[in-house]
C-alpha positions in Angstrom: -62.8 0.4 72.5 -59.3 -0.3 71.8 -57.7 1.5 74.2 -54.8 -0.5 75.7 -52.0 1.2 77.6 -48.5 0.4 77.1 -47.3 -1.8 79.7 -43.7 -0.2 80.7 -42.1 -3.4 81.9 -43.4 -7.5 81.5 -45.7 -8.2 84.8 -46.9 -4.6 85.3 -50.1 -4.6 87.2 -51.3 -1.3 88.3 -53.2 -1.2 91.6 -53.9 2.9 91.4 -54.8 5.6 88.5 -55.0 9.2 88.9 -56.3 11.8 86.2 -53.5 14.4 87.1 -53.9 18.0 85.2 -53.0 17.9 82.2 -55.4 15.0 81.6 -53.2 12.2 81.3 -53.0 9.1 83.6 -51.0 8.6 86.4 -50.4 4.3 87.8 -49.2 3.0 90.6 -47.6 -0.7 90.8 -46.8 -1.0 93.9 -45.5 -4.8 93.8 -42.6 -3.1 91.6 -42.7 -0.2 93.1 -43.0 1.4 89.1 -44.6 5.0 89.0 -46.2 5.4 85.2 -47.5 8.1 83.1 -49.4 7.0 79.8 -51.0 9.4 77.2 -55.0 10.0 77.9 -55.5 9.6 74.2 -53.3 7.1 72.7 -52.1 5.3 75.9 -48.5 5.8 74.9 -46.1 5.6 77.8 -44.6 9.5 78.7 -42.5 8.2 81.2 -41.8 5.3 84.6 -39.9 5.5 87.5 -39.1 3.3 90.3 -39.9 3.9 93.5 -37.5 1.8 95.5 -35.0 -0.1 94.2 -35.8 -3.9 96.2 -38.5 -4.8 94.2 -38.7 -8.2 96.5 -40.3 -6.1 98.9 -44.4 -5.1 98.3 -45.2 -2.3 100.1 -48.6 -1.1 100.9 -49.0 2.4 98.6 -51.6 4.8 99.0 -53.2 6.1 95.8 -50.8 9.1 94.0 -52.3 12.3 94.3 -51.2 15.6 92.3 -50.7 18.7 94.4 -51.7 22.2 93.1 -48.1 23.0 92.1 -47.6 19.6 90.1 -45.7 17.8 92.3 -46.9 14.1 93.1 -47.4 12.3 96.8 -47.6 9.0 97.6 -48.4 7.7 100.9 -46.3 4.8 101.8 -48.4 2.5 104.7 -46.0 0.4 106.3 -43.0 3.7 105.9 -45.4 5.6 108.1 -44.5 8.1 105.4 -45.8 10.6 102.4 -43.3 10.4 99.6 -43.0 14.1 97.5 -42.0 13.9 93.4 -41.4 16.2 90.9 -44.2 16.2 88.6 -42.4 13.8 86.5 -41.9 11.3 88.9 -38.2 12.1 90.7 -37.9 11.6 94.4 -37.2 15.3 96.1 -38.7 14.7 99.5 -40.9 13.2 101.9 -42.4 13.7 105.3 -43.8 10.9 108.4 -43.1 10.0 111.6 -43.9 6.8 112.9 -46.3 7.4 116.0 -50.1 7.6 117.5 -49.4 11.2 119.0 -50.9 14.2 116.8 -49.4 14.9 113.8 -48.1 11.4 113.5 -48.7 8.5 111.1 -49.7 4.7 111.4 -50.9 3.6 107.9 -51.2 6.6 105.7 -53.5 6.0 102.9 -54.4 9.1 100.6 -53.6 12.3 100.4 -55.5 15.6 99.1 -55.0 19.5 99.1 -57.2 22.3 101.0 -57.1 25.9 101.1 -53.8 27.9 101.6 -51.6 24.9 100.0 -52.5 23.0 103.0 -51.9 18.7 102.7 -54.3 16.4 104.0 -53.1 13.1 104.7 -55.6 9.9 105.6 -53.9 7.5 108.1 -56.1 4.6 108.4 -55.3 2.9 111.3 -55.2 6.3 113.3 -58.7 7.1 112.3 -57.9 10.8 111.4 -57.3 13.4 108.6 -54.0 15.1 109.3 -53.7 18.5 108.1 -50.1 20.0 106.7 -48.9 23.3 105.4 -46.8 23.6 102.4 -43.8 23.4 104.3 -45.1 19.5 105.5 -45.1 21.2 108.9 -48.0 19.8 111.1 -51.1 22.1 111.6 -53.9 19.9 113.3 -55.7 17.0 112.7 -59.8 15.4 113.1 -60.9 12.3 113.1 -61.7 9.7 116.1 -62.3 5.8 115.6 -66.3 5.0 115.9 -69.4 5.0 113.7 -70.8 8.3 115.0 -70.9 11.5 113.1 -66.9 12.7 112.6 -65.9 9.3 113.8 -64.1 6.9 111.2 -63.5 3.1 111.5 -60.6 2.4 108.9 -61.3 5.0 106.6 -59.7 4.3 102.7 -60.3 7.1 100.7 -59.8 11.5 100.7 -60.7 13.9 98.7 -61.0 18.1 99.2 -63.0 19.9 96.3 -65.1 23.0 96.8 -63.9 23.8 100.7 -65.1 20.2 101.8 -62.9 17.5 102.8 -64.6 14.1 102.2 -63.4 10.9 104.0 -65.0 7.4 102.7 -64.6 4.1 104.7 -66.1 0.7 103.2 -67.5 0.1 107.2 -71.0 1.1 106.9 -70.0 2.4 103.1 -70.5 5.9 104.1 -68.7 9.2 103.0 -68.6 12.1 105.4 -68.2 15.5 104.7 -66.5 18.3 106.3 
């Protein structure tokens, strides 16, 4: 095909793409810290926004994930932090606290949405799903480092679709299910 997507600044090299709702594509450079939407179709840029404004330093992002209501979040890893947008891409919150006690975050990764506008969030290095409610007020969390059955050893991916939260980890490149 030739599909090519307009490249919103020189050097642009995406490292994550999300499908959001209305079928267009969401991209993540995290090297310039440049949120973009293109058109599905055409390729066409809607719209880019920074993220932070040093672009000298590369922080490790987490793929964007859309939210039931639109809004976007983006995990940032070495923040120890989720980072809320509007559904075009303006900073209006965020939510993390550094720690290795319940409800807080190492090296968040993803993030995905359960039942009741509930937020999961992946943290890597913790080894555990952390679950949210709408407010980003902890609820609970599972997860445990180990290869066993509900046990995760750097896990790198989440997603929640038909009342099943699935975790994937490239160690032993298995996805579990709960």
């Amino acid at each position: 095909d030739d599909y090519t997507v307009e490249s919103p600044v020189e050097g642009w090299t995406p490292e994550h793409l999300t499908v959001l709702s209305d079928g267009h594509l969401l991209s993540l450079d995290a090297s310039l810290g440049l949120l973009a939407k293109h058109h599905v179709h055409t390729g066409a840029l809607l719209w880019h926004r920074a993220l932070w404004n040093d672009v000298n330093v590369e922080l490790v992002v987490g793929r964007p994930s859309e939210s039931p209501d639109g809004r976007l979040y983006v995990p940032v890893s070495q923040e120890h932090r989720v980072l809320v947008l509007t559904a075009e891409g303006m900073p209006e919150s965020g939510f993390g606290i550094i720690g290795t006690t319940p409800g807080r975050f190492s090296f968040p990764v993803d993030v995905a949405f359960g039942p009741e506008d509930t937020v999961l969030v992946l943290d890597r290095m913790r080894h555990k799903v952390l679950v949210f409610d709408a407010d980003h007020e902890f609820i609970t969390e599972f997860g445990r480092m180990g290869s066993s059955p509900g046990a995760f050893y750097h896990p790198v991916s989440l997603a929640y679709a038909s009342g099943r939260a699935y975790v994937a980890q490239g160690y032993l490149g298995r996805v579990q299910v709960f």
